[in-house]
C-alpha positions, 0 to 999 in steps of 0.5 A: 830040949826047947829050955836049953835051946832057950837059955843057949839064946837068951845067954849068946844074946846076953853076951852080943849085947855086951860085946857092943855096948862094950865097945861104945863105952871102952872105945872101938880101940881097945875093943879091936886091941881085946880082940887081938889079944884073945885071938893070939891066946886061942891061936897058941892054945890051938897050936899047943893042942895040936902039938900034944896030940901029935906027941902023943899019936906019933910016939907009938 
């Protein structure tokens, strides 16, 4: 359990150290524009789940 907790760590750090070093090296522009992008994505994967499960429990 502590290994796992460990490597969830060690993998969410990795991923914040990317996520900063990246906007220094792109430009904080196109970091906001990548963020917009992936918000609009999760926003319509978010809606077409909701809507499916809808279908499916209202067509009983």
């Amino acid at each position: 359990m502590i290994a796992h907790w460990s490597c969830d760590f060690l993998w969410l750090y990795f991923l914040s150290a990317l996520s900063f070093k990246g906007g220094q090296f792109f430009g904080k522009r196109l970091q906001q524009v990548l963020f917009v992008i992936c918000g609009i994505f999760l926003l319509f994967f978010s809606t077409k789940f909701i809507y499916d499960a809808a279908k499916i429990i209202f067509s009983f």
